[in-house]
N, C-alpha and C positions, 0 to 999 in steps of 0.2 A: 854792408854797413851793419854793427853793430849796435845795442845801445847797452849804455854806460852809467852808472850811479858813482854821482862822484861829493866826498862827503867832506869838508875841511873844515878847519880853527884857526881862526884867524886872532894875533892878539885883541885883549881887551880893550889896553891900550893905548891905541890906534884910533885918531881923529876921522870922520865922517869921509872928509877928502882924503885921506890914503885909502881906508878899505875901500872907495869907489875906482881907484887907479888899479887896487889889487883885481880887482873885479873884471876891470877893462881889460887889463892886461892877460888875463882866463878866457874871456870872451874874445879876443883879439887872437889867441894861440887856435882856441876850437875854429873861427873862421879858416885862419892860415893853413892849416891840415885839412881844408875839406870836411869839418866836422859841422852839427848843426847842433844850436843849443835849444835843447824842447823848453827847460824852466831851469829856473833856480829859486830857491826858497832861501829866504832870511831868519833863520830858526832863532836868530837874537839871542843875550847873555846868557850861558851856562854856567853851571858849575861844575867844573871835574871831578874826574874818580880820584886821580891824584896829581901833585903839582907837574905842573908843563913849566919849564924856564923859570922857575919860584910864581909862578903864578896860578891863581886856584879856580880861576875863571877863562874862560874861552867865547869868543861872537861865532859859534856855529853858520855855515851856510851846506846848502843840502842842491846837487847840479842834477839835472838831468842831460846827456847827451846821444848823440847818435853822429855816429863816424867812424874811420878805418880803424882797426888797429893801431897802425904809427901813429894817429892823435894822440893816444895814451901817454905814447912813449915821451913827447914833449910836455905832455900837459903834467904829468909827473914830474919831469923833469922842471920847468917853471914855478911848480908847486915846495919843490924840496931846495931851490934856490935861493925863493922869496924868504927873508928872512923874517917878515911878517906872519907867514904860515908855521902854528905849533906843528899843527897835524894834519895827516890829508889819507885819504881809503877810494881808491877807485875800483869798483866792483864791477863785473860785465853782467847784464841781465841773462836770465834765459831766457830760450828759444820763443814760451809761450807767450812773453812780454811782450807787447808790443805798442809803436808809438801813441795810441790812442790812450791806454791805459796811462801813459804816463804824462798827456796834457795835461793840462786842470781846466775845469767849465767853469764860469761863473755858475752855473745850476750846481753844481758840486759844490763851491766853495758857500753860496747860501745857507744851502739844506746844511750842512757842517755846523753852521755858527746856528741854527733853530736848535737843533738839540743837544740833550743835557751829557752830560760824560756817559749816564747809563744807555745813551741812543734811544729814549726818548722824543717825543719833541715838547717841546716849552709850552703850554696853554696859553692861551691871551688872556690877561686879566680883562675884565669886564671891569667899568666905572658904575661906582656907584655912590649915592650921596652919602651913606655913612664916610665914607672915605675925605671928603671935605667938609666934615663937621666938627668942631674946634671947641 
């Protein structure tokens, strides 16, 4: 078993209830091949480098999987089908990668949003009365 990065653009668009059929339909292909989906992330509206289909925007999603080789082969193929999908990149991890690293923890996902772009963490304001004095 392998694991997998798999990266698509899906139209902009595209109502709440289609992209979740596109979604099913991705997740639906990974089961049927034996494949197991670790995450998928919602990277939400982009902007392109350049136009896709006269369109200058793209709803990124970001997959993580683990499964045989032949999953690939369908899940590309479903990918380059859907006439919903601008774009799609499936990448195979290296060796060192492995499924742990590629969960996400609620303890990761916290510490992430405390600190600042420089990796920081954000200090607690402290209350004080000058502050509700009018």
């Amino acid at each position: 078993m392998n694991l997998y990065e798999v990266m698509f653009i899906l139209d902009p668009d595209m109502g709440e209830e289609e992209r979740e059929k596109v979604l099913a339909r991705f997740k639906s292909a990974i089961s049927k091949n034996k494949g197991d989906l670790i995450r998928i992330d919602d990277q939400g509206l982009k902007s392109l480098a350049y136009k896709i289909n006269k369109k200058s925007r793209g709803h990124y999603h970001l997959a993580y999987l683990e499964g045989p080789g032949a999953m690939v082969a369908e899940i590309e193929r479903l990918l380059r089908i859907d006439e919903n999908v601008m774009r799609f990149v499936v990448v195979r991890q290296e060796e060192h990668v492995t499924r742990a690293d590629l969960e996400r923890t609620a303890s990761v996902e916290e510490k992430a949003e405390e600190k600042t772009p420089g990796g920081e963490e954000i200090p607690e304001q402290a209350e004080t009365g000058a502050d509700n004095a009018g």
